[in-house]
C-alpha positions in Angstrom: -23.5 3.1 23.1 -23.5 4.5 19.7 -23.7 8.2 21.2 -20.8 7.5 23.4 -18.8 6.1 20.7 -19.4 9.1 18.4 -18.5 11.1 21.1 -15.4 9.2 21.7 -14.5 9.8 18.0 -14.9 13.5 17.9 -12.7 13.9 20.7 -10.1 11.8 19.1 -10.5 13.7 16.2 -9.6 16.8 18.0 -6.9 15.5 19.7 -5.3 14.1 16.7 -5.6 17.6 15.1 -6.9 15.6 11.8 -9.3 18.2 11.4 -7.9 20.9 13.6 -8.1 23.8 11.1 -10.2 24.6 7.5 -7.7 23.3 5.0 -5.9 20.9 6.3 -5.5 17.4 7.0 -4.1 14.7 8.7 -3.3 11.0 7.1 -1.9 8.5 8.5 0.9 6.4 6.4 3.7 3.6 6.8 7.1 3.0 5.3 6.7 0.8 1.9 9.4 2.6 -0.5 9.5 3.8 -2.7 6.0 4.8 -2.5 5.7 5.7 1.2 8.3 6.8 3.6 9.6 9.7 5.9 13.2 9.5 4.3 12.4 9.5 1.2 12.6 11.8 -1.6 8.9 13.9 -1.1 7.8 11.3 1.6 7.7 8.8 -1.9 5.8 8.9 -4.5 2.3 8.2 -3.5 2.6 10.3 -0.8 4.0 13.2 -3.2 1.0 12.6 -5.4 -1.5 12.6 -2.3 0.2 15.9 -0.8 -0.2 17.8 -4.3 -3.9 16.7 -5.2 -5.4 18.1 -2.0 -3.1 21.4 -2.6 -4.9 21.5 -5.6 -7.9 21.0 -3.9 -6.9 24.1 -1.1 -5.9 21.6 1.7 -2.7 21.0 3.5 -1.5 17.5 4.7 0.5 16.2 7.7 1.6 12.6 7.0 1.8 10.6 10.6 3.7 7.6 10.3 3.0 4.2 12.3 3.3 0.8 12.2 0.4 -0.3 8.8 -2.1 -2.4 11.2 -2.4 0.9 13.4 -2.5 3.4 10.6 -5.1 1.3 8.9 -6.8 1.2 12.5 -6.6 5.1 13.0 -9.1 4.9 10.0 -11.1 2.5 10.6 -12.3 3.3 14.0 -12.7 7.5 12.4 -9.5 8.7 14.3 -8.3 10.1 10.9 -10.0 10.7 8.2 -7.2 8.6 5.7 -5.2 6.3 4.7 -2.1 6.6 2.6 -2.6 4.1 0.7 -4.4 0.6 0.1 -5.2 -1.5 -2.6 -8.6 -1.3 -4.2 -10.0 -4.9 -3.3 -13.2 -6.4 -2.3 -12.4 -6.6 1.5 -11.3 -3.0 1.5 -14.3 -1.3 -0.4 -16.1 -3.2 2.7 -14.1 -1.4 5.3 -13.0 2.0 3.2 -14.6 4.5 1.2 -12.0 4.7 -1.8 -10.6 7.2 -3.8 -10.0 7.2 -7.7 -7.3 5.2 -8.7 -3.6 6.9 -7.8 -1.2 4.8 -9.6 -1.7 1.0 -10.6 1.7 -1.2 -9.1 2.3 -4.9 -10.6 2.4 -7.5 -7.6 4.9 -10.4 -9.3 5.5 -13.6 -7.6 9.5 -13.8 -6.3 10.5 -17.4 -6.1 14.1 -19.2 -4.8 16.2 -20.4 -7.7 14.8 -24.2 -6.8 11.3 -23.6 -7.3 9.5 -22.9 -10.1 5.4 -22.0 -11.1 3.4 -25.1 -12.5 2.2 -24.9 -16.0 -1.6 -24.1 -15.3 -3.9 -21.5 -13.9 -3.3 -19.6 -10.0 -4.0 -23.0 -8.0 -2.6 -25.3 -9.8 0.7 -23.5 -10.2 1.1 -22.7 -6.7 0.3 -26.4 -6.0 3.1 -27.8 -4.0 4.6 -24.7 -2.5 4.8 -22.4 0.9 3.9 -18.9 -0.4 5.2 -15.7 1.6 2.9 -12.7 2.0 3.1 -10.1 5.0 0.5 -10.2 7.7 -2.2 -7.1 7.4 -1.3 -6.7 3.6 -4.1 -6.5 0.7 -3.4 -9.5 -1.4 -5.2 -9.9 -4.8 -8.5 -11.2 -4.7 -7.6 -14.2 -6.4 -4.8 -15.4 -4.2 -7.3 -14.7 -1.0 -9.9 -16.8 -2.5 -7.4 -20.1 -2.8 -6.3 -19.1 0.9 -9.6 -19.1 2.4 -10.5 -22.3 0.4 -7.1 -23.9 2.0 -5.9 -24.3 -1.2 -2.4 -22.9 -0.9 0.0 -22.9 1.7 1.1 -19.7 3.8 3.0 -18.0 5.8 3.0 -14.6 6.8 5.9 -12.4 7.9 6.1 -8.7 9.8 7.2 -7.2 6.9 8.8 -7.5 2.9 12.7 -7.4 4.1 11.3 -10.6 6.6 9.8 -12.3 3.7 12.5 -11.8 1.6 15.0 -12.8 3.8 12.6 -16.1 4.7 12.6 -16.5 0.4 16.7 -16.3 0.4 17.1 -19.3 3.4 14.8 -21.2 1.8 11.7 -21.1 4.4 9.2 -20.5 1.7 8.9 -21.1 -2.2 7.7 -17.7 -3.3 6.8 -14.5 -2.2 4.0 -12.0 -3.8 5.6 -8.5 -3.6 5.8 -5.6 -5.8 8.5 -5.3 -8.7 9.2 -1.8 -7.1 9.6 -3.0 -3.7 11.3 -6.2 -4.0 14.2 -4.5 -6.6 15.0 -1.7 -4.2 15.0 -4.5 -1.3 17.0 -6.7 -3.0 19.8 -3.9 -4.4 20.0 -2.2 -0.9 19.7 -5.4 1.7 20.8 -8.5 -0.2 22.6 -7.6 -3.7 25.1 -10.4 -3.4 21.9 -12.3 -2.9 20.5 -11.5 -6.1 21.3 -14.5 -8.6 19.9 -16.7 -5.8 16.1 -15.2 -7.0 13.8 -14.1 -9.9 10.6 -12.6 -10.8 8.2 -14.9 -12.4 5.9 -12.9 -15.1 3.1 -15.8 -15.0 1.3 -14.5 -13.2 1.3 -10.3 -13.4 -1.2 -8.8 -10.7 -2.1 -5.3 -11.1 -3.0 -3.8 -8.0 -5.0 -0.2 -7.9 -3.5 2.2 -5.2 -6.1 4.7 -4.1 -6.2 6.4 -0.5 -8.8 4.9 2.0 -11.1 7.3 3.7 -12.7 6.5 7.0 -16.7 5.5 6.6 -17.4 7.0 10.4 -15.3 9.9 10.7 -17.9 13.3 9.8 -15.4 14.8 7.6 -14.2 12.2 5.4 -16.7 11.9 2.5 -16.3 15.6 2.0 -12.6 15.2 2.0 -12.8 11.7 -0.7 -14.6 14.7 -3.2 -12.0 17.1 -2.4 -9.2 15.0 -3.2 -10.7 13.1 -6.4 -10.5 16.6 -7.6 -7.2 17.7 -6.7 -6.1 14.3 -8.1 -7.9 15.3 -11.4 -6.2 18.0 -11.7 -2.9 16.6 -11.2 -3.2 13.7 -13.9 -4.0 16.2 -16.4 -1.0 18.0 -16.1 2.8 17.8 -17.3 3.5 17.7 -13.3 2.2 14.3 -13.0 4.3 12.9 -16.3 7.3 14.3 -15.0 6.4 12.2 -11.4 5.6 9.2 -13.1 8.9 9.5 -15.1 11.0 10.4 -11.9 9.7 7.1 -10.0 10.8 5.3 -12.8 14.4 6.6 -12.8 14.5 5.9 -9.0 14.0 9.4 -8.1 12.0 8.2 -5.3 13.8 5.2 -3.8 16.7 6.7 -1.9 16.4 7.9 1.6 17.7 11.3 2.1 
């Protein structure tokens, strides 16, 4: 069974053209703006900074978008070798080789103008209320321990614009999202909807965004050195500063 699997991997490999040629590279990604996207300025800014460290590094990259659960899939099972991105968290070390660190986004909890955090550490200030997270996402190890220990209530949407949306009728309390994220959803989707919500800085979760290699497919440890390098490289530069600084002007948020 373990022959024919590898088989079956290898030819999906080739197929997929993840590996077709020396030098380049296929990675499969999803829409999260404005650090992932096809309309967005560079494909956003993670992907910028993941398409410029393996240059560095002598590879070219295809980005192949797909719904997240598949792209994360694609990896998993050694389809393709990555995964642009993921969060660097205990469940994903278990299912990932990771990458250095890319960029480190702050998760914030969004809450409805009639709710509010209790005074106290993560459980008891969630106490009481129906918090919003998205089905398949990497949530702060924390927050997954009080979920597994029933200690919160949940309830998962598809996606951030469906948990915001649920946040704005009322369906849950709070929503865990990244300050990014949740601004440009909120300017572009709902901006007379705005003075309804705010960001709570109780609780400030910083999440590490690295890229998630495959731990079956052959070429994917080789390509984890390759890109650590590249990404070296990069941070070292002025090229990266001036990314950094263009994300935070918005340089990255509107589709093209």
């Amino acid at each position: 069974m373990k022959i024919l699997f590898s088989l079956f991997v290898l030819v999906s490999v080739f197929l997929t053209g993840s590996l077709s040629e020396a030098g380049s590279v296929v990675i499969s990604t999803g829409e999260y703006p404005p650090y992932c996207g096809r309309c967005l300025p560079r494909q956003g800014f993670i992907n910028d900074v993941v398409l410029r460290s393996f240059n560095k590094a002598g590879f070219s990259v295809e980005f192949k978008y797909y719904p997240w659960a598949r792209s994360f899939k694609l990896v998993e099972t050694g389809v393709v070798p990555a995964v642009s991105y993921i969060y660097d968290t205990l469940k994903r070390r278990e299912q990932y080789f990771v990458s250095d660190v890319i960029a480190i986004e702050e998760m914030l909890f969004l809450l409805n103008e009639e709710s509010e955090l209790k005074k106290g550490g993560l459980k008891e200030a969630l106490k009481g209320l129906k918090i919003g997270l998205v089905q398949g996402y990497s949530h702060p190890d924390a927050l997954v321990e009080l979920i597994n220990d029933k200690s919160v209530k949940v309830e998962f949407a598809i996606d951030d614009l469906q948990n915001i949306a649920k946040l704005i009728k009322g369906r849950v309390n709070a929503i865990l999202i990244s300050k990014d994220l949740g601004k440009l959803i909120l300017d572009q989707e709902f901006p007379d909807r705005e003075v309804d919500v705010y960001f709570d800085r109780s609780f400030i979760f910083e999440q590490k965004a690295v890229l998630g290699f495959s731990r079956i497919n052959p070429g994917a440890h080789p390509l984890l050195t390759k890109f650590n390098e590249g990404l070296k490289v990069l941070k070292e530069s002025d090229e990266f500063d001036k990314m950094v600084m263009e994300l935070q002007d918005g340089g990255y948020s509107d589709c093209q």
